[in-house]
FIVEXTI-593705 format. One record per residue (C-alpha): residue in one letter; x, y, z. Coordinates in steps of 0.001 Angstrom, whole numbers, padded with zeros to 6 digits, always signed. Example, Ala and Ser with C-alpha at 12.3 -4.5 7.8 and 13.67 -1.06 7.14 Angstrom:
A+012300-004500+007800S+013670-001060+007140
END
This chain:
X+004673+010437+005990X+003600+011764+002976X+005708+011136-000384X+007522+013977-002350X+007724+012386-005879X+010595+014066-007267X+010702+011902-010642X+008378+011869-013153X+008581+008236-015230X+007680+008184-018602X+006306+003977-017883X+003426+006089-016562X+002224+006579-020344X+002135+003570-020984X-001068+001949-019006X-001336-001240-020971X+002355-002586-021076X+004153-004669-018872X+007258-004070-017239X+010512-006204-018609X+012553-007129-016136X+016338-007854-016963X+017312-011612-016029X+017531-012180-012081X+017025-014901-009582X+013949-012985-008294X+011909-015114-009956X+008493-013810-009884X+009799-010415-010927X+009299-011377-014523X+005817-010801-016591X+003458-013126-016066X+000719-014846-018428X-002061-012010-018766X-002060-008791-020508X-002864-005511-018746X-005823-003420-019437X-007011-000240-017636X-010855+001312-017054X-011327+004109-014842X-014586+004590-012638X-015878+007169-010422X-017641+006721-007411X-019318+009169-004909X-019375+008521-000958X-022458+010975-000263X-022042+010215+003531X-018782+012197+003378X-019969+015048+002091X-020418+013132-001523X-016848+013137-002083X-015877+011813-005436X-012947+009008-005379X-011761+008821-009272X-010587+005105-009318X-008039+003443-011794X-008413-000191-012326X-005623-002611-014200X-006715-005998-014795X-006275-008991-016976X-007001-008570-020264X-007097-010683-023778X-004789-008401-026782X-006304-008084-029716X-004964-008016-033240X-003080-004914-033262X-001186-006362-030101X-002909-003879-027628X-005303-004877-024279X-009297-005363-025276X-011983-006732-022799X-011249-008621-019672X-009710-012036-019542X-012007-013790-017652X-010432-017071-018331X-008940-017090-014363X-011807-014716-012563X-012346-014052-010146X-009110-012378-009679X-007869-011302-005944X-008260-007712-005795X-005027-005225-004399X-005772-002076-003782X-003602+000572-003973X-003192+004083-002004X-000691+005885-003524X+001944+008631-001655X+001033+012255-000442X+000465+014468-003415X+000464+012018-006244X-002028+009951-007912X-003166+006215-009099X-000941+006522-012012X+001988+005588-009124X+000771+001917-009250X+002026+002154-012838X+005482+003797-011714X+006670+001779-009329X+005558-001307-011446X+003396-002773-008768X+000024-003021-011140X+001599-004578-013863X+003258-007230-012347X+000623-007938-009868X-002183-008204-013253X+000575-010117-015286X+000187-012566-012366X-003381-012963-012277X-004909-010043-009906X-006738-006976-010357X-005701-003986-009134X-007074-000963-007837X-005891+002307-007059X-008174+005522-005563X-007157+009370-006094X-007375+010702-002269X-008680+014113-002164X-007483+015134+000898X-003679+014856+000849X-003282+018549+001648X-004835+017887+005264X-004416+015902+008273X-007787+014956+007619X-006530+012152+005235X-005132+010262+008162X-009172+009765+008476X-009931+009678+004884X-007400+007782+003082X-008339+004327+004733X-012863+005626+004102X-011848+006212+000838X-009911+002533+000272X-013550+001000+002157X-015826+003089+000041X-013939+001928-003103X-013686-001925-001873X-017848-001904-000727X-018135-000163-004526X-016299-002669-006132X-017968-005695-004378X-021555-003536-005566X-020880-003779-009472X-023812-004846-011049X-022991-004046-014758X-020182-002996-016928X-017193-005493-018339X-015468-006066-014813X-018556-008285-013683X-017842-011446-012460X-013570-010081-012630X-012862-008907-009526X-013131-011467-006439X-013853-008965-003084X-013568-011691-000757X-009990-012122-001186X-008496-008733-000730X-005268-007228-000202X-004009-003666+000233X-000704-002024-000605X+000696+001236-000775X+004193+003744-000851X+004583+006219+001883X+001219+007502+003089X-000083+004330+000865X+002070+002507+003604X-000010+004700+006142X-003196+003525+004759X-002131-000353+004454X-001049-000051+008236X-004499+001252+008962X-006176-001295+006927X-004573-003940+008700X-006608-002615+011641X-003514-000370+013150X-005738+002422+015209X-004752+006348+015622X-003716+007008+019388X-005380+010373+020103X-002847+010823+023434X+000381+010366+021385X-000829+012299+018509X-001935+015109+021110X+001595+014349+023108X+002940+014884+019707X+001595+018522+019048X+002185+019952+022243X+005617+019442+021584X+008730+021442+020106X+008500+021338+016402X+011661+022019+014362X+010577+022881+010637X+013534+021412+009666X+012725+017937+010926X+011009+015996+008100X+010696+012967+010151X+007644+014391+011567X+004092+014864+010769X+004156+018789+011246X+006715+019023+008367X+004170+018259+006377X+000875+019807+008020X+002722+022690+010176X-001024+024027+010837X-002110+020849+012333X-004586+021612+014944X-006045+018901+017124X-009624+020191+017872X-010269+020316+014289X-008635+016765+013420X-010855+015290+016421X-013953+016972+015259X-013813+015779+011583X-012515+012244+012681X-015854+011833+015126X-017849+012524+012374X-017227+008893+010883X-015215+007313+014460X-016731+006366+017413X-014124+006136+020894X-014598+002274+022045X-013437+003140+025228X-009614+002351+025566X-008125+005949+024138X-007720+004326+020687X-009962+005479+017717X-011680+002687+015866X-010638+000482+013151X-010493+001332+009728X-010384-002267+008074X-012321-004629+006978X-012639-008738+007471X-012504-009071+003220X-008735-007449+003684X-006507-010791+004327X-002984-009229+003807X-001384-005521+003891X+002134-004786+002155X+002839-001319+003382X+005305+000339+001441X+008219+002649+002874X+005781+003578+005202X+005159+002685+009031X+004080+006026+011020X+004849+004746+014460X+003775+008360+016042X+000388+007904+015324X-000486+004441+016265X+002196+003831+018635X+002360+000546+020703X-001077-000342+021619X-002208+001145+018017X+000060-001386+016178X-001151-003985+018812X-004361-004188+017842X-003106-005078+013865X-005515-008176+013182X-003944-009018+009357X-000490-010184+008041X+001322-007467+007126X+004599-007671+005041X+006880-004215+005497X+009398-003355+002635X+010833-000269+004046X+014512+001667+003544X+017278+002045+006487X+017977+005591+004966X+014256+006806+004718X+014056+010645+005269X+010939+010844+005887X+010274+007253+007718X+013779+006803+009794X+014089+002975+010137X+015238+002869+013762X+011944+005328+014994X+009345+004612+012541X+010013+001541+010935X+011066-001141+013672X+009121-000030+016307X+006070-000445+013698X+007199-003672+012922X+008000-005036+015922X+004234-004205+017326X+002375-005860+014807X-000343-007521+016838X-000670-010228+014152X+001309-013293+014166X+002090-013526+011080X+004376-009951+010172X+007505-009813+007567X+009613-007102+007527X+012131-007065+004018X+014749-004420+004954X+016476-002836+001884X+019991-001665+003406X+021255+002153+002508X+018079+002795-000117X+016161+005621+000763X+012507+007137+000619X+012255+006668-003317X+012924+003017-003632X+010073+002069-005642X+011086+003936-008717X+014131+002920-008896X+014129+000453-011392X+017519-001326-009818X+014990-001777-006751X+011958-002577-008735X+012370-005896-009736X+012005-006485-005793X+009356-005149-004973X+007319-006723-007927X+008841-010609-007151X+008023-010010-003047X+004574-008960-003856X+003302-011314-006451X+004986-013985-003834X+003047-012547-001178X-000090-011686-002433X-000148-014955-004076X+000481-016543-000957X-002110-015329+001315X-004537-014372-001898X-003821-017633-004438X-003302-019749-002118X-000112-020744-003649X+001462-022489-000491X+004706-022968-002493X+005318-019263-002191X+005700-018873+001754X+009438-020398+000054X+009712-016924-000585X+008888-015044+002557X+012318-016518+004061X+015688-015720+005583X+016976-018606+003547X+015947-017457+000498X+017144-013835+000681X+020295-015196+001898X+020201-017227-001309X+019862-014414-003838X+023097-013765-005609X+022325-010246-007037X+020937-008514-004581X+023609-008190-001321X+021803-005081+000096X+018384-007332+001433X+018049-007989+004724X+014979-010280+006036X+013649-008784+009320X+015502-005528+011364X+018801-004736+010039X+021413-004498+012469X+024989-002949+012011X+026327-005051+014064
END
């Protein structure tokens, strides 16, 4: 579903800093080694009727005299790349808010995160996940400019918050089911109801979503629209996001990539027991965490009690599958959530009441 930001943070401003965590046994929380520096591109996709996809990029930097980030550290590159699809109706500078791009470039990545255009339409169920392609097939394409030789394209990972979780489950190779989605629409909608799609898009018409999705999707045969992924993505951390109703079970199925879910038990817009669990638990790909954070809701990530969570599971998992820093899968436990001492609300895989 798409995200509401209701909160405004002022860490926005400040593109070059790195986020301070207060003492906890979430290790990788903390700032790690490399400063954080920030160039913004623009690139064009002229096969979508040249649509331009304004692109902020963090990435380690060297500080220079005056204590502030100057050209790229390319002491460790090529860094894995993370790309980031921020929530309905916001923007790139949400990497910075939640915290995500600093402590994922403190650690040694580079991260990138694309304005989507087309948030005020269904059609971004199509373009979100073209846009995160056209910006990774960019990125691998840079021929000049200081972020050379930085940026590593083979080793690729994709997050995102709300419909950035959308994205990352369709990166991941989760596929739109055309007969749910149409199953969907024919039903009674309730306007009241944020839990679903027409909340959002109450005009949602499904002749003109399946006309502007064939445009760039071909049917393979089996009901299921294409793909939207790519063999350089090697893990997906969806964020407070799973959108069940649009893949459903045979959607999720075909999920090809590790995907680690952080989502909320008292999402609004993403409730845990109809969204989030049955996403989870259809993850076609054998390897599939789910971190469950017990009575949080939709707006988790900016809540900097919660941040210092999201940033330790991410550099742990990113720098699992991306670093190949075996020591991590440590972190990607049971046993070590059940070993945190400051943090009773976690629970590893679907929470239960019970």
């Amino acid at each position: 579903m798409p995200g509401k930001r209701v909160v405004v943070f002022l860490l926005s401003i400040f593109l070059f800093s790195i986020t301070t965590y207060a003492q906890s046994d979430l290790q990788l929380a903390a700032p790690g080694p490399y400063a954080v520096g920030l160039k913004t591109m623009r690139f064009q996709d002229v096969s979508r009727d040249k649509v331009v996809i304004n692109t902020s990029i963090w990435y380690p930097a060297l500080v220079g005299a005056d204590g502030k980030a100057v050209e790229p550290d390319q002491s460790g590159a090529p860094y894995p790349l993370v790309l980031y699809s921020h929530g309905g109706g916001s923007s790139p500078a949400e990497a910075v808010d939640t915290g995500l791009a600093q402590a994922l470039v403190s650690q040694g990545f580079v991260v990138a995160a694309m304005r989507h255009g087309s948030d005020s339409s269904t059609n971004s169920w199509v373009d979100r996940p073209l846009d995160l392609l056209f910006v990774l097939n960019s990125l691998a394409a840079l021929d000049e400019g200081e972020l050379v030789g930085m940026i590593n394209t083979d080793k690729v990972g994709v997050t995102g918050w709300s419909s950035g979780g959308y994205t990352s489950m369709a990166a991941a190779g989760a596929r739109l089911n055309p007969l749910l989605i149409k199953d969907l629409l024919d039903s009674p909608f309730d306007p009241e109801d944020m839990t679903d799609p027409r909340y959002f898009y109450p005009d949602w018409n499904w002749d003109t979503f399946a006309e502007y999705g064939s445009r760039f999707l071909t049917l393979d045969g089996d009901n299921l629209w294409p793909a939207m992924t790519d063999e350089r993505i090697q893990a997906v951390l969806p964020i407070a996001g799973g959108d069940a109703p649009l893949f459903g079970e045979a959607g999720t199925a075909a999920i090809s990539k590790p995907v680690f879910m952080i989502a909320a038990t008292a999402d609004q817009y993403n409730p845990y027991p109809v969204n989030i669990v049955p996403a989870f638990e259809g993850v076609g790909a054998v390897d599939h965490y789910l971190l469950t954070l017990v009575n949080e809701d939709h707006y988790f990530p900016i809540d900097p009690v919660m941040q210092p969570v999201l940033a330790h599971f991410a550099v742990a998992y990113f720098g699992y599958y991306l670093q190949g820093k075996e020591d991590y899968a440590r972190y990607l436990s049971a046993d070590y959530i059940t070993s945190l001492t400051e943090y009773d609300n976690l629970v590893w895989g679907v929470y239960s009441e019970e």
